[in-house]
N, C-alpha and C positions, 0 to 999 in steps of 0.2 A: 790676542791672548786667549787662550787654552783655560777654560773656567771647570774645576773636577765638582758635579752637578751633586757628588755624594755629602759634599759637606753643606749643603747649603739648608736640609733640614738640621742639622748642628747647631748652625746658627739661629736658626727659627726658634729651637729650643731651649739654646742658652739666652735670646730674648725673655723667652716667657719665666722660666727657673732661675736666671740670673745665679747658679749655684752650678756649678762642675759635677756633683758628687750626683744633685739630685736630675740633673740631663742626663748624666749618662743612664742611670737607672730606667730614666722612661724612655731611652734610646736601645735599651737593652745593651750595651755594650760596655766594659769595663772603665774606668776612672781616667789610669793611664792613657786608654784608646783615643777617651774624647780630651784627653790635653795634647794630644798629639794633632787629634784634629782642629783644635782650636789654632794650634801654633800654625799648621798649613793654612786656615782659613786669613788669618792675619799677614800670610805673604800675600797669599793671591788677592786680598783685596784695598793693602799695604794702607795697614790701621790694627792699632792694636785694639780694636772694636770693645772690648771689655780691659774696663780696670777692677781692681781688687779693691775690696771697701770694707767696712767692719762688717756689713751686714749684709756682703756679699759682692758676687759681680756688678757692679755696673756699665750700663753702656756708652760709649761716648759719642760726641758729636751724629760720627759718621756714621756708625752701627743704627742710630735712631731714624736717621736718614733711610737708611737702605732698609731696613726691616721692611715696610710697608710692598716698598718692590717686589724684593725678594719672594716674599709669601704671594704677591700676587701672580709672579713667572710660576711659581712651584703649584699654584692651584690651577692656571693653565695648563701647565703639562700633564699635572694629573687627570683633568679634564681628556685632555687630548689622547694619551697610553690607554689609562687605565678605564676608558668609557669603551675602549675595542675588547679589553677582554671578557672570555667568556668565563663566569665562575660557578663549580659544580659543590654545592657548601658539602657534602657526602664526602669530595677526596681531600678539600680542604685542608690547608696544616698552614696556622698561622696564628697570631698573638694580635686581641683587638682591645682596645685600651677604652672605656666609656666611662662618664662619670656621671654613676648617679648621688642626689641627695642625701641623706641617713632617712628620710620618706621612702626611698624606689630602693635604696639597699635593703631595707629589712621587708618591704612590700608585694616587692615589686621581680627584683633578680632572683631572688630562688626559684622560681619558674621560669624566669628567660635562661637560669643557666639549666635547668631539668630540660628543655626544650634544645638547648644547643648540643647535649649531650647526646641525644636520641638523632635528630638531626647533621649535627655539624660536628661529630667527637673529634673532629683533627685541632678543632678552634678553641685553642686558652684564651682566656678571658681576665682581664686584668682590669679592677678598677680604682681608679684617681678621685682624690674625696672634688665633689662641688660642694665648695660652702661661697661666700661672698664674689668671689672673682673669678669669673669665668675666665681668665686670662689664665688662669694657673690650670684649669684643668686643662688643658691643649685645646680644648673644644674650638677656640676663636684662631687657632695658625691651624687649625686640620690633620694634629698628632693624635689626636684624639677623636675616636669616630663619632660620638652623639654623648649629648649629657643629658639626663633624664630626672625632670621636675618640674619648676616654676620658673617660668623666666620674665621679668619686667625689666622692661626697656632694654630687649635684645638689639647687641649691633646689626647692620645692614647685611652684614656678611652671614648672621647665623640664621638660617631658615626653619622655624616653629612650629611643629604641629602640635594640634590637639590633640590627644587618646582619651579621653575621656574626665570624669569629677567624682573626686572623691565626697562623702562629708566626714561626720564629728558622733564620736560615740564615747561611753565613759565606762570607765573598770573599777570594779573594788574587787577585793577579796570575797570570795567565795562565803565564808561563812560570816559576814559583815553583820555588826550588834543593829545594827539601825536601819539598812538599807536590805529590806528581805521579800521587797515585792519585784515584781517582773518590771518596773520599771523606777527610777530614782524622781521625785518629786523635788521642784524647783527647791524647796526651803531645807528639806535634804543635800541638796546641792550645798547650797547655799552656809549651810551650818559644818560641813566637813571640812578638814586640811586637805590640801591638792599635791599632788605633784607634777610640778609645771615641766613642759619639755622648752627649751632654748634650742633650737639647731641655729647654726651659723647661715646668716641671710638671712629675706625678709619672710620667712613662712611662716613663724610664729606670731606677726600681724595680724595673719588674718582672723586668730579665735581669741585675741583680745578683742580686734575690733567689732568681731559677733558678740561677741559678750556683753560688749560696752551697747551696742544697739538693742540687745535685748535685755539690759538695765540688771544682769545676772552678774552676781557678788561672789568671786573666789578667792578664797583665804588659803594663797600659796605658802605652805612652808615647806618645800625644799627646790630646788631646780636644778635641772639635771642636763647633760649636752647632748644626752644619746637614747634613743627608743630602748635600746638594751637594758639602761638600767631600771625603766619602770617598772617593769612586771614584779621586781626581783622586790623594791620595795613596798609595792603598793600590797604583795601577798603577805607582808609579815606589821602591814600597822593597819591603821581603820582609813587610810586617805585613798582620795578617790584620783583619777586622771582623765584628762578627757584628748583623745587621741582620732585620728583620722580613721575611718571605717576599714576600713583595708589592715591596718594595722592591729586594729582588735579583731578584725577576721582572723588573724594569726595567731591570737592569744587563745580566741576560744578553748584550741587542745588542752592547755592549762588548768588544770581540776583546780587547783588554788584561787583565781580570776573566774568571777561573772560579770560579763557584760553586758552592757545595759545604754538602752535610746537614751541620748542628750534629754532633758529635759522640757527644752525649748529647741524650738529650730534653728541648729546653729549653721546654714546655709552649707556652700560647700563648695568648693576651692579646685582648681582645674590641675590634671595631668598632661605635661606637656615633654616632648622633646625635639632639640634641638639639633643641628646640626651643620659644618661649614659647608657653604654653597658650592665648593670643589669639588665635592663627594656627591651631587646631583644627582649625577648620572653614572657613577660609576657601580660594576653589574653588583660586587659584593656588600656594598655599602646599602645599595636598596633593598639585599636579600633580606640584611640584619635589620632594617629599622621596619620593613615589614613581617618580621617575627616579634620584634619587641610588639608593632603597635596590635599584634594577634594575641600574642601573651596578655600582656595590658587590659586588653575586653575583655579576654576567658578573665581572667582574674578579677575585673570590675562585675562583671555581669553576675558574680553568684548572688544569689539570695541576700537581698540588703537586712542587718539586723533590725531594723524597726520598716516592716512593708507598709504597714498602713502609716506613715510618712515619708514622703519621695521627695529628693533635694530639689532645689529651685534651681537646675544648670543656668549660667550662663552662657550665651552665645558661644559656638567652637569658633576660637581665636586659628585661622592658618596666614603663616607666610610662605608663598611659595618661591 
């Protein structure tokens, strides 16, 4: 039997999306297109692989079956093709799908895309939110080129590197009644409203659990899901935020916001990215995660806001 090799990332994708509307989207290809391909994929593998559920596709029996195969012949080949070719990023024209965090979105990509632009202007750039499941960002079937953040307890398949560690810095407003020296005192801290960031997954752990080891008291009243909205409140009340150095490197430009060293040393937490073991060796794939892991140092390496305190890195975690 005569197997047509185009549908078989279709399937990969309707594994991971379990949703018509939202594969086709990251397949770039219209609605219509990918029901038509669904319906040929269901002959040739005579199963109707997905049923229709309230809360979406789901897969059956034999779809669950076969996935794990599937993705592993499809990282072969790609292994096998795309390690021969040769890639020039300068004539480049192609669409690369990554997903960073709402940390590396707002930190981190406005310099990987100023860098691609100068570099590689053929290459759109699309990104896929990573919050809890890395299964939804394509990162783990290899739709998706790298996902850029924190990763615990990465599967086997996804290969890790360090870039670097960030830490923990704090914002108030600029003309702040209380906090008017070049640096915020513990009891300072201690006596303001916060505004807490939640991003989706586990990174918000890690500066409760600094907090909690260095016995420091914050009195959150309000919580927010996105980097975006603190600047916007912290400049209009007296409450303070304590946000990753990177991130207040970005604020600085803000006449409204002064920033200001943690009070204590709230340690500091690693930059990492990911990537499927498919994409090893292939020429384009290495071009881009050795721009990102370049951008990533220019960007760590400026001037840390408090010098005479240096973060305690932990060891560079790599899988290769």
């Amino acid at each position: 039997m005569r197997y047509d090799l185009n549908l078989l990332p279709v399937f990969v994708t309707l594994m991971e999306e379990r949703s018509v509307t939202r594969a086709a989207e990251r397949l770039g290809i219209t609605q219509p297109a990918l029901s038509n391909a669904l319906t040929r994929l269901r002959t040739m593998l005579q199963d109707p692989l997905f049923v229709r559920e309230r809360y979406g596709m789901q897969p059956t029996a034999k779809a669950e079956e076969l996935a794990p195969v599937i993705a592993a012949a499809l990282a072969s080949l790609d292994e096998l093709v795309l390690g021969q070719q040769a890639f020039d990023p300068a004539k480049a024209q192609r669409q690369i799908t990554i997903a960073p965090n709402s940390y590396a979105e707002f930190a981190l990509v406005p310099a990987i895309v100023a860098r691609l632009r100068r570099e590689a202007p053929g290459i759109a750039l699309r990104l896929t939110p990573y919050g809890t499941d890395l299964a939804e960002t394509g990162v783990m079937s290899g739709t998706t080129a790298l996902a850029l953040g924190r990763f615990t307890d990465p599967p086997e398949n996804l290969v890790v590197q360090h870039l670097g560690e960030d830490g923990l810095a704090c914002i108030v407003r600029a003309d702040h009644p209380s906090v008017t020296g070049p640096r915020i005192t513990r009891k300072q801290f201690e006596r303001l409203k916060h505004v807490n960031m939640l991003p989706p997954g586990r990174l918000r752990v890690g500066l409760f659990t600094a907090l909690q080891k260095q016995g420091l008291k914050r009195d959150v009243a309000v919580s927010v899901t996105h980097f975006l909205a603190i600047p916007e409140m912290v400049a209009v009340t007296d409450y303070c935020a304590t946000l990753p150095r990177l991130i207040c490197k970005r604020l600085q430009g803000d006449t409204r916001l002064k920033v200001l060293p943690a009070p204590v040393d709230l340690g500091s937490f690693p930059i990492e990215m990911g990537w499927h073991a498919r994409y090893r060796n292939d020429p384009a794939h290495r071009w881009l995660r050795a721009l990102v892991a370049e951008v990533v140092a220019e960007v760590a390496a400026d001037r840390p806001i408090n010098p005479a305190s240096a973060d305690t890195a932990s060891s560079p975690r790599r899988r290769r």
